[in-house]
N, C-alpha and C positions, 0 to 999 in steps of 0.2 A: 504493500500500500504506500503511496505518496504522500511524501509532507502534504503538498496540497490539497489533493483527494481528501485526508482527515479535515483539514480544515474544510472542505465544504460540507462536509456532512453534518456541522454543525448549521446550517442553514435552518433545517426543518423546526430547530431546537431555540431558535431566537428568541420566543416568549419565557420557555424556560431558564434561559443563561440570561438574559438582562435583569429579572428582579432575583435571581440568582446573586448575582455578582455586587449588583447594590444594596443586597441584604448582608454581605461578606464584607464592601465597605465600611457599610455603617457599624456592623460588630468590634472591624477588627478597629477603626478610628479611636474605638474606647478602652483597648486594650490598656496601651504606656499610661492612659491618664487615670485608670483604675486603681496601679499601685502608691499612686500618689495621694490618690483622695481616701483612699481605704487606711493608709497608714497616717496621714492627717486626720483623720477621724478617730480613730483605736488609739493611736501614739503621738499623742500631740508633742512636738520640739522634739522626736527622735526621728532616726533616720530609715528603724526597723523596729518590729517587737514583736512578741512570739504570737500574741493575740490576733496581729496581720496574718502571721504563715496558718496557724492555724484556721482561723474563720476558713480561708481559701481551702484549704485541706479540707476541712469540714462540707465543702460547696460539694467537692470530687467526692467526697466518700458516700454522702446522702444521696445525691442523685446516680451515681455508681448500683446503689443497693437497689431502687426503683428502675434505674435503665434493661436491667438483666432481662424483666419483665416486660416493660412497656416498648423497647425496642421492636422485640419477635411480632407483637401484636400491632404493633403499626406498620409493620413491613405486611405481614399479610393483611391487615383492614386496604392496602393499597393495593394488592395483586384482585382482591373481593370487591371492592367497591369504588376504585378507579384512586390515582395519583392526586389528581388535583384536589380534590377535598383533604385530603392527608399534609398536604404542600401549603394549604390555605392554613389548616390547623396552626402545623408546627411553626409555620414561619409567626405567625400572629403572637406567639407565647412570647416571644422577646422583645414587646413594646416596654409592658407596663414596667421591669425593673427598672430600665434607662429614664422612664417617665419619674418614677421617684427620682432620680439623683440631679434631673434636671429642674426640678420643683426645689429641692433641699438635699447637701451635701455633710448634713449634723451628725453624728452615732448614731442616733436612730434610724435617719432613714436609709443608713450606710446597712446597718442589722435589719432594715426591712428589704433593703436592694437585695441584698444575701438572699431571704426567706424564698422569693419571688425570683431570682435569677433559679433558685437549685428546680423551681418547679418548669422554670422552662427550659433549664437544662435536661430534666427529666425526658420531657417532651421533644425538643428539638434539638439537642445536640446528638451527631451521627444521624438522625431518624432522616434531616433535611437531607444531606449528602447522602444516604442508600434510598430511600425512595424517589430523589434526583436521577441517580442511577440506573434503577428501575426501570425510568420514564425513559432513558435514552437508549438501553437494551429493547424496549419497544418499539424504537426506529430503525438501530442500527444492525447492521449483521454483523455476527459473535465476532470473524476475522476483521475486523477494521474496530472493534470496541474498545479495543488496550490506546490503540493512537487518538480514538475519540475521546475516552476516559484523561486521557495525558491533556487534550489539550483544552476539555472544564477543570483538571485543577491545574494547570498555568492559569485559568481562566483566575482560578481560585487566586493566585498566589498573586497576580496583577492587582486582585481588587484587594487584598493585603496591601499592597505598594501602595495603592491611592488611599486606600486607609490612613496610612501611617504620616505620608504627606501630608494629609487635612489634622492627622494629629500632631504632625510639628509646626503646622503654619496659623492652626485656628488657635484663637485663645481662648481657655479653661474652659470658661464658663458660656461658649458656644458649641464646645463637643459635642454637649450630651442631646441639645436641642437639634442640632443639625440631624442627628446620629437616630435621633424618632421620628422625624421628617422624612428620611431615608425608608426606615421602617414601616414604618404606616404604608409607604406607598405600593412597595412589592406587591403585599398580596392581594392589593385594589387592584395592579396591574395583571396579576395572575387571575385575575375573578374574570376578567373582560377578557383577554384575549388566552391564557392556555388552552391548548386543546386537550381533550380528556382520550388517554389511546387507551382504555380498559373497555371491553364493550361488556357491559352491565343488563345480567338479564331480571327478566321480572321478578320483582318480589311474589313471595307466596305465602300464604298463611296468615292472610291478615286480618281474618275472622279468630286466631286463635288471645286467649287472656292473658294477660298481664303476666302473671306467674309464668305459665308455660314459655311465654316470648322470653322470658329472662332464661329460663331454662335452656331454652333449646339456645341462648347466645352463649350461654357460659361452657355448653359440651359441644359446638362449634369451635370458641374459642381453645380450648380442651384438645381437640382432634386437629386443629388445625396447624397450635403447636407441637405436637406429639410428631406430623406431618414433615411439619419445617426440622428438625429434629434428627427424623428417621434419614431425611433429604442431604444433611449434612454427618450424620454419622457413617452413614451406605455408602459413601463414596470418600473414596481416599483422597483425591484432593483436596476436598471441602474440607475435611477432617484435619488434613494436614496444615493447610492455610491458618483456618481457627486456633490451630497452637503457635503459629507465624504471630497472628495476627495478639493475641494474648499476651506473650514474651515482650514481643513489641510494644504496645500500647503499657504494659506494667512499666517499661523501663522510661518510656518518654514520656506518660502519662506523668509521671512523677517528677522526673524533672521541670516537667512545664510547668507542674503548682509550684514551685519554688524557685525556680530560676530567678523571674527577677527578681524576686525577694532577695536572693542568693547577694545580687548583681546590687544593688543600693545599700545592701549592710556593709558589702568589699569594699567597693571603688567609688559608693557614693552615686551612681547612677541615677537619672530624674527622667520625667517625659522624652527628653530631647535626645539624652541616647540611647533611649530603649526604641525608639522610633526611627532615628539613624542604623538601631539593628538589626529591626525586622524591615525595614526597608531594603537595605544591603540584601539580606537574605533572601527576600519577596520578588526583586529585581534578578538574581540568580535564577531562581525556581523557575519566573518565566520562560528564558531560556531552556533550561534544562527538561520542564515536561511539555514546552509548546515544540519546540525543536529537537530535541535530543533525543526523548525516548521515540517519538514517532519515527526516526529516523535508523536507530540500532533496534526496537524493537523486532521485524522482518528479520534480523541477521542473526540478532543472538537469543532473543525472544524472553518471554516476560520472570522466568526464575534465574539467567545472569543479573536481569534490574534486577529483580529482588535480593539477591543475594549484595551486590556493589553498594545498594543504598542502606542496606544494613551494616555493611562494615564500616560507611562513613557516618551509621549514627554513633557506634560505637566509640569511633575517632574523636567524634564531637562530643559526648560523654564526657570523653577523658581530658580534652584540651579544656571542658569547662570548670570542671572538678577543680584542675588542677593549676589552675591560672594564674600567673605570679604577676601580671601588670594588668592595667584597664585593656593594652589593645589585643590581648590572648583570647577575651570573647570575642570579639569582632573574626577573629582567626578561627575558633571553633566556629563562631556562626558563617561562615563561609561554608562548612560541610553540608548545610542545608541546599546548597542547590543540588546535593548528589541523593539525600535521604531521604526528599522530599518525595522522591521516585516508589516510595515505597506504598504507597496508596496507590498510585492507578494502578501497579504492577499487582496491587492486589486485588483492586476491583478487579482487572480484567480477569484472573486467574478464578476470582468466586464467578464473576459470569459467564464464561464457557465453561466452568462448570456444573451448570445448572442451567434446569430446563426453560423458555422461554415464559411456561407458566408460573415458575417457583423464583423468579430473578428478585421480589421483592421476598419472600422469607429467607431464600438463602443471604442476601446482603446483610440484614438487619437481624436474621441469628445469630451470624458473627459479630457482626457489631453489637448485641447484646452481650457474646463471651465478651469480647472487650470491653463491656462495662465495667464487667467485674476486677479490672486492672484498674479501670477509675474507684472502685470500691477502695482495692486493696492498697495501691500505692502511696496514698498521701495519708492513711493509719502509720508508714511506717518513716515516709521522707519527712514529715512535715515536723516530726518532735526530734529524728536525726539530724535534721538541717537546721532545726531551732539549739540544739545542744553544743552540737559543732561551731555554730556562729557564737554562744556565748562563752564565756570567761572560765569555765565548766570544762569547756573540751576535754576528753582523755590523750588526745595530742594534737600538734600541730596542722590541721590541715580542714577549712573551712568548706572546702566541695567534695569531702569526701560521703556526701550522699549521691552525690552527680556520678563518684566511683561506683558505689555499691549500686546503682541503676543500667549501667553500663553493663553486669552478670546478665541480665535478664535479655537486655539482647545480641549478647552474645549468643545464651539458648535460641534465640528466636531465629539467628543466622544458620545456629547447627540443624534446625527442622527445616531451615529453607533450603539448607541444600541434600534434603531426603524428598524432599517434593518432585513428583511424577504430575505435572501440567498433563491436564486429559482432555481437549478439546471436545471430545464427545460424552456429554456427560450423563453418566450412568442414572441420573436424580430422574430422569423421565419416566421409571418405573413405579418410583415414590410421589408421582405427581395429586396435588392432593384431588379427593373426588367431591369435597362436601363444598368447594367453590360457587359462589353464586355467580360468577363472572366468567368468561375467559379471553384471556390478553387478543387485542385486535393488532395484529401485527401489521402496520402502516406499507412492509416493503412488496405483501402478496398484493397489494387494494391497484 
């Protein structure tokens, strides 16, 4: 497949990637300015304190516990009852936190942004990006998915860049207003023009009562996860992937609730260079999933990426752990244009291998194991990284949680290179039967 080829096949997909991208902006704009205002809230006249790393540990670990759950079931409510409703949902849940900090930036409503972020995190982190997914396995065909996939997160990684621009250039106290202006609009714009590719058959039974209707949803739901389940353990790459994908997500899930914390107790870091770093980074990634994997994917195909971008998450680990000046993160965050690779190489490996009717539980089962990474990981970084930073330490060394995260994928590198990529996936057997729907696939019409 052609660079360019990939890129047109994102045509059909324009309603989806535009309120896409500017719901990525307006997220990531509020990243740099959240460690500032959260720790000006909790710690006032200090630089760091443990009540910051924790709250934020706290965010990952709570919606961690509920995502395990509510991911699987909203990846199938989207294979049963079509994408755009599920898109409309998720994306809406990440008004109202922004909404408080843009009204009042006090402890309170820094511990109410919390409350209401963990519940949209529940709902819409992962859920947006696999049921996104979903929607364009419903256009594309399975061989040209890995270059399509590559080039919505460059998509992703760009609206990062513009993110981070608006949050070095806007001042404070217009972030947050901008940033639900942004929000609000998406899924006005998703309402009026996406197209819904799920064909949706009739309901039935709608003389039955109250009780019975809750019944027969809960042993749907019931069957439908058992389904999504069977889809991923019956098949060895899916199965193989999900421990990829677990390792992975423990080791960077973890550093990412702490990082910058990590980064402003060291060297003092503010908006302005956490913005400067995921910019750097953002502007890399570009490159590297709009051009680069579409280009060596064909050659060396999607488990060399996966293995290449795992070794440079590793790298990045270690240069961050262990950083002995301000410019040694900018140096680790460089490895991100390589590890950044490691999401489309994974989508595209969960979607050929699973059936075109199962694209939305196979994505989003895994994406629920990987909750349980956001469960587990900042229970154990968040009081390591809080210890290590104070006066306390057992010895010298302030990112030695950023080390101890770095074991987890390494494991994640040694399943990836036991991975047998199946193009033809075995899930079609395990296709589930109790669907009220089935996938309209845009490329037979």
């Amino acid at each position: 497949m052609s660079w360019w080829s990939g890129f047109f096949e994102l045509k059909p997909l324009l309603h989806l990637l535009l309120p896409l991208s500017i719901h990525w902006v307006a997220e990531e704009m509020t990243v740099s300015v959240l460690v500032d205002v959260t720790t000006t809230a909790l710690c006032p006249q200090q630089s760091t304190c443990s009540k910051a790393i924790y709250i934020n540990g706290l965010q990952e670990t709570i919606a961690g516990i509920f995502k395990m759950v509510v991911l699987p079931i909203l990846g199938q409510l989207s294979d049963e009852h079509g994408r755009k409703p599920l898109l409309l949902v998720t994306m809406s849940t990440t008004i109202i936190p922004f909404a408080l900090l843009a009204w009042n930036q006090s402890e309170e409503f820094v511990y109410a942004y919390y409350v209401f972020r963990i519940i949209s995190f529940i709902i819409s982190k992962g859920s947006i990006f696999c049921i996104s997914v979903a929607y364009v396995a419903d256009f594309v065909h399975e061989n040209k998915r890995a270059a399509v996939f590559s080039w919505i997160t460059g998509l992703f990684s760009a609206s990062h860049v513009l993110g981070n621009v608006l949050a070095r250039f806007l001042p404070q106290n217009y972030i947050f207003v901008v940033s639900i202006a942004l929000l609000i609009f998406c899924p006005v714009y998703m309402q009026f023009f996406l197209v819904e590719t799920v064909k949706l058959a009739p309901r039935k039974n709608q003389e039955l009562g109250f009780c019975t209707k809750v019944a027969n949803v809960v042993n749907r739901r019931y069957k439908s996860m058992r389904n999504a389940a069977e889809i991923v353990i019956f098949s060895p790459t899916l199965r193989g992937i999900t421990f990829v994908s677990f390792f992975y997500e423990l080791g960077m899930s973890g550093i990412s609730t702490v990082l910058l914390y990590y980064l402003k107790a060291v060297f003092g870091f503010n908006k302005n260079q956490f913005s400067e770093l995921l910019m750097m980074v953002g502007i890399g990634s570009i490159f590297s999933q709009i051009v680069l994997l579409p280009i060596l994917n064909p050659l060396v195909g999607e488990k060399v990426i996966l293995c290449s971008a795992l070794l440079a998450s590793i790298a990045y680990a270690w240069l961050s752990g262990l950083a002995w000046a301000p410019w040694v993160p900018y140096l680790s965050a460089s490895f991100g244009i390589i590890y950044v690779l490691v999401k489309p190489a994974t989508y595209a490996i969960i979607s050929k291998a699973s059936s075109s009717a199962n694209q939305g539980k196979a994505q989003t089962f895994i994406a629920g194991a990987q909750s349980i990474s956001d469960l587990l990981s900042p229970i154990v970084m968040s009081p390591l990284t809080s210890l290590f930073l104070s006066s306390n330490a057992p010895f010298e060394c302030k990112g030695f949680s950023l080390i101890c995260a770095s074991i987890c994928m390494i494991i994640s590198l040694i399943f990836a290179c036991m991975l047998n990529p199946n193009p033809n996936p075995n899930s079609n057997t395990h296709s589930s039967n109790d669907s009220e729907g089935n996938l309209e696939d845009p490329l037979l019409n």
